[in-house]
NUTI-934135 format. One record per residue (C-alpha): x, y, z. Coordinates in steps of 0.1 Angstrom, whole numbers, plus 5000, padded with zeros to 4 digits. Layout:
# residues N
XYZ ...
This chain:
# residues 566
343226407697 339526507691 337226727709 335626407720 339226217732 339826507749 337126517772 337626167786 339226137817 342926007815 344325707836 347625717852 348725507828 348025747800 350626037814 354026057803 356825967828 358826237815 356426507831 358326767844 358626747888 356426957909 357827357912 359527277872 357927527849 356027327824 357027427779 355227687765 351927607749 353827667710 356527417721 356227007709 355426787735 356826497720 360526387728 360826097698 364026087688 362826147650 362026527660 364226797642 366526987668 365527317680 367027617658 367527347628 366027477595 365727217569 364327367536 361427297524 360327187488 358927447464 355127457466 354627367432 355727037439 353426777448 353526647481 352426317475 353026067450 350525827452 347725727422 345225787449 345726167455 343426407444 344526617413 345326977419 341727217420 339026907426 338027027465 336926707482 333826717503 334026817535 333426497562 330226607583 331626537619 329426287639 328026377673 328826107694 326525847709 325725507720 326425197699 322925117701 322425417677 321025327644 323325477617 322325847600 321525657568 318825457586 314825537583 312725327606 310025427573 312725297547 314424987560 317524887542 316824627514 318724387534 315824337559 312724427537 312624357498 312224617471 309124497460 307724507498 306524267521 304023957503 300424037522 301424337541 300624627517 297224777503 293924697514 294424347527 292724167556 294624247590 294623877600 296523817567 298824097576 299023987614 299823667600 302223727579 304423907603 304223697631 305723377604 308723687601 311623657622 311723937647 314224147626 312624137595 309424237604 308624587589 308224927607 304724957622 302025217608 301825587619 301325497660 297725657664 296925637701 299525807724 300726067740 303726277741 305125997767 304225717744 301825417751 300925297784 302324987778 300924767808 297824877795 297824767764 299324427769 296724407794 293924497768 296024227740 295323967768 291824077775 290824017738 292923697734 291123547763 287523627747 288923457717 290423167727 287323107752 285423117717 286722847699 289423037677 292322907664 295722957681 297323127655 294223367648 294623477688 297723547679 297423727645 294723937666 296724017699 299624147678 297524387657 296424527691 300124607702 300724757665 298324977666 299525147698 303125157685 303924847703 306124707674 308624447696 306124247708 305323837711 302523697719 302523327726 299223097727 298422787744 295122597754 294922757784 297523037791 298523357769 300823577772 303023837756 306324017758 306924367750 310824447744 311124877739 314924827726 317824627730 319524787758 315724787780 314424497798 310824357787 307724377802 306124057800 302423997808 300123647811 296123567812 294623247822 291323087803 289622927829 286022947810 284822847775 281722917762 280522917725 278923277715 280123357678 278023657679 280823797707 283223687687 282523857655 282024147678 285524107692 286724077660 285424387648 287124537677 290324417665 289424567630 288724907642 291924897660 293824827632 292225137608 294625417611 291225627604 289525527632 291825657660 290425487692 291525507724 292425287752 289525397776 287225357743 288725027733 288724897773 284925057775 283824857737 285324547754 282924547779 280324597767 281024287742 281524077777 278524227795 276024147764 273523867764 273623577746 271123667713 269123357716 267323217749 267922907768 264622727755 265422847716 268922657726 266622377736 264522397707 267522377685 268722107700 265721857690 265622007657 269521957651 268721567662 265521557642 267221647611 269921427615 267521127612 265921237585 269421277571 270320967572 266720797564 264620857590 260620937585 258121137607 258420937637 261620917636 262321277637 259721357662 261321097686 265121177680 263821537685 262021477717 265121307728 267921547721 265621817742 265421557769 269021527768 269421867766 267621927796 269521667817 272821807809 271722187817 270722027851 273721867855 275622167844 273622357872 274822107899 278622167890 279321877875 282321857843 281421807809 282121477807 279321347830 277021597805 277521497774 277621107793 273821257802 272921417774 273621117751 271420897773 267821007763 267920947723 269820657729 266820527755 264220607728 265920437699 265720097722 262220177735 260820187699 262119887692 261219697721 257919867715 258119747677 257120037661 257620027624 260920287625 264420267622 266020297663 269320337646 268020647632 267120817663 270220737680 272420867652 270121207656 271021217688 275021187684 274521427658 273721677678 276521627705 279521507684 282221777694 282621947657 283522277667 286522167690 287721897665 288022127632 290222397660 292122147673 293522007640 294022327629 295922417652 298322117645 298822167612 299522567618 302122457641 300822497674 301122117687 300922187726 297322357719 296422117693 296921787717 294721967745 292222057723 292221697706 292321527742 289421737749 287921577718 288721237729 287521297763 284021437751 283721117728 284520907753 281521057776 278921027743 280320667737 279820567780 276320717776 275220557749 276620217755 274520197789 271720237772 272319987742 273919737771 270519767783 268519717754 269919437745 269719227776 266219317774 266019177737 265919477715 266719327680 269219587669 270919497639 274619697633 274819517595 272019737586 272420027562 270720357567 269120527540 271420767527 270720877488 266920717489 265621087488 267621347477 265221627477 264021577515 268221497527 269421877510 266722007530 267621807561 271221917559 270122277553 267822297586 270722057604 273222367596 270522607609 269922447638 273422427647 274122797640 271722867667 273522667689 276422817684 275023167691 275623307660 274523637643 271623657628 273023807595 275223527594 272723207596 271023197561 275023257545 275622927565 272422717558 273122757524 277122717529 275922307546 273422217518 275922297492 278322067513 275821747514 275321787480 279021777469 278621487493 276121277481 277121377444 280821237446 279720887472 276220827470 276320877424 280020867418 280920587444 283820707455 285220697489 283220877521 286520997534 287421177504 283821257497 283821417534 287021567525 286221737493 282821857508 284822017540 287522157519 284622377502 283422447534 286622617545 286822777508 283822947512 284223017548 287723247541 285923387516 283023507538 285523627563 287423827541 284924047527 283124027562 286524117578 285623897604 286423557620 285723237596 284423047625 280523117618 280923047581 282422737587 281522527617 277722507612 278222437577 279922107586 277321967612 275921717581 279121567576 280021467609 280521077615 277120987637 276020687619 279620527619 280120617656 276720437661 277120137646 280520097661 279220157699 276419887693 278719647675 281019667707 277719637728 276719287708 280719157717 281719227682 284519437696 286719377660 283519547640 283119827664 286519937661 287119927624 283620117623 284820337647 288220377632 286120497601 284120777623 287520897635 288920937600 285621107587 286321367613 290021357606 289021457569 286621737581 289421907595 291921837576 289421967545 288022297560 291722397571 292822327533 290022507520 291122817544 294922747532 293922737494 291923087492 295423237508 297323057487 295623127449 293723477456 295823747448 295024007471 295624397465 298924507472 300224207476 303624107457 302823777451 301123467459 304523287456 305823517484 303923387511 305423247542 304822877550 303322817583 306422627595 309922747598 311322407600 312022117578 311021807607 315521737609 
């Protein structure tokens, strides 16, 4: 028996029922213990064989002089042990491949790395990066899953996209070591796991989101957080990283209230002119949109839910569409009121909420997309008041008419370009980032008006085309910003959303004509289906086609879903 053997404790069962009885002197230590029946007689010699001849004969034996190796005795240990061959540095090739891990080596972006990982199954996710914050105990690890959920929330209350939470709340626990770790996202609840081996039991940790606001300037800011977490170089530590996050949720918005206002009526104002308004059309969808704007920051004061806002807000450009025409003042009412929806069509949550369904995330995806429904429901209550309204008092609103769209070029670039302006103030964005995205939404309504209004194609796969170079351009920003794609994006799709078709069909369903309001309101639904649908493809396309330093290979990359739908 070995050293080891010998040291465990024997059962009963184990001792042999020929032991000799209590006050029987036991054999001397030289004599055999055994008793088989094949042992050679005490005082028998049997001769041995000369020593030249071999003792074995099999093929297998070593031939006589070649020493083999001497076996390096194992210390014994737990089963849980990983093998002396093993290097948590140098994985086996059975769980990482020789060329390395697609998108997780060289200078790449960590949301594509983040990513990446988090499409891995558990075991075949690499080692982490040298640990940089800990101390001889290792990571408080309450602490940092309570700094991962800290950031989450300040994303998710953003406007980011589930996975991108995620992507970012797991590069927080790899940079403090934390390499078994899962974070799970949904509309309103995070929370993540942290496993520290097989044999230990996890400590699991949850946040609630029970606020949303839109401030892309915090976000970018969080995201830079994130960044500087994930540099090896920078070597921050939890009291800086809690102290940073602070200060990113104690800062001020960077644009006042009546700026907010202001935007407002400008976002409305160039909406009409958009879709071929003149001067007095833009001066009254403007006016409206800061009434509106007013009313629902009132409202918003009193407590009330966002529905009964954006029912509010949608009521003042609506009532000046129908006063100028009761008033008959030579301009187009359909005009204004398409300003105004322009200006509270829920974009932002739309584009996030497809995105998240086609990444995967359904649960968040049909909150977010009720949401959606929800807000239009609101825009489409308020403004059908109003229209129900005007035409019992005999406003001679006509929903066959066509708005100018294409008449003038020159003056509708320029519209969309101070429509995408306007919006990026709205969204609290930075100011570094607001000319990159005027210019991103002109380029959009000219690929627009170049493929429907001269080529004659189709406005849902004009829309669709224009958003999908929206999103290009957008994960292009983001990756040499290192930042969230968010700002680059969302503004940059204001001209495109569906306000003229969402108008017609509310004031065909005013006029009875229920059958026409809903096919033109089927349209608006698919125009915003195709806005999301392109800016996601847009993102998906860059990370598909760009090859990226260090990485193996484009074909490498991990699909978004694991399964096949069976």
């Amino acid at each position: 028996m070995t050293d080891a053997e010998d040291r465990k404790p024997q059962p009963d069962e184990a001792r042999s029922g020929f032991r000799p009885p209590a006050g029987v002197a036991a054999p001397a230590e030289n004599e055999a213990s055994t008793t088989s029946e094949f042992e050679i007689p005490e005082g028998l010699a049997v001769a041995r064989p000369a020593q030249a001849e071999a003792e074995t004969t099999s093929e297998f034996s070593l031939p006589e002089g070649l020493d083999a190796p001497a076996a390096h005795a194992e210390s014994e240990g737990s089963a849980f042990t990983a093998p002396s061959t093993y290097s948590a540095w140098s994985a086996p090739p059975a769980f990482t491949p020789a060329g390395g891990v697609p998108a997780l080596t060289g200078d790449v972006p960590w949301q594509d790395r983040m990513r990446a990982m988090l499409r891995m199954p558990v075991a075949e996710r690499p080692a982490p990066e040298t640990v940089q914050r800990h101390d001889e105990t290792g990571p408080a690890v309450p602490r940092v899953l309570d700094l991962t959920l800290r950031i989450g929330e300040l994303l998710l209350a953003g406007g980011e996209g589930a996975e991108d939470v995620e992507a970012a709340m797991f590069a927080v626990c790899r940079s403090y070591g934390l390499d078994r770790c899962e974070p799970n996202v949904t509309f309103t609840l995070l929370s993540i796991s942290h496993q520290p081996s097989l044999v230990d039991d996890p400590v699991t940790a949850s946040r609630t989101v029970r606020r949303r606001g839109t401030d892309y300037t915090r976000l970018a800011a969080v995201f830079q957080l994130v960044d500087d977490l994930s540099d090896p170089e920078a070597q921050i530590s939890l009291e800086e990283a809690y102290r940073r996050l602070a200060e990113i949720r104690r800062n001020r918005h960077p644009y006042p209230t009546w700026v907010l206002t202001g935007a407002s009526g400008l976002l409305a104002g160039a909406a009409s002119l958009l879709v071929g308004g003149d001067l007095i059309v833009f001066f009254a969808a403007l006016v409206g949109a800061m009434l509106g704007d007013r009313l629902a920051w009132l409202c918003a004061g009193r407590g009330l839910p966002e529905f009964y806002q954006f029912s509010v807000a949608a009521m003042p450009p609506a009532a000046l569409g129908v006063a100028l025409n009761l008033a008959h003042v030579d301009a187009k009412a359909s005009a204004v009121i398409t300003g105004g929806l322009f200006a509270l069509l829920p974009g932002r949550a739309l584009v996030a909420g497809v995105q998240d369904g086609l990444t995967g995330f359904y649960i968040t995806a049909s909150a977010r997309l009720l949401e959606v429904m929800y807000f239009f429901v609101s825009i489409v209550a308020g403004v059908l008041v109003m229209l129900y309204f005007g035409v019992q008092l005999g406003a001679k609103l006509n929903p066959d008419v066509a708005l100018g769209t294409g008449e003038q070029p020159a003056v509708q670039i320029l519209a969309a370009m101070m429509l995408s302006l306007a919006f990026a103030v709205l969204l609290q964005q930075e100011r570094g980032t607001v000319l990159a995205v005027t210019l991103n939404g002109g380029v959009a309504w000219c690929v627009y008006g170049a493929m429907h209004v001269v080529g004659g194609i189709s406005p849902v796969a004009s829309t669709a085309a224009a958003a999908g170079l929206v999103g290009l351009f957008g994960q292009l920003m983001s990756r040499y910003r290192f930042a969230s794609a968010l700002p680059y994006t969302t503004a940059a799709i204001g001209p495109l959303l569906p306000g003229s078709a969402t108008y017609f069909g509310l004031l065909a369903i005013a006029q009875n004509e229920v059958d026409r309001g809903l096919v033109s309101l089927s349209k608006a639904v698919a125009l915003a289906l195709a806005i999301a649908i392109g800016v996601n493809l847009g993102g998906e396309i860059s990370r598909l086609f760009l090859r990226m330093p260090g990485a193996a290979s484009a074909a490498g990359r991990r699909a978004a879903k694991r399964t096949r739908g069976f």
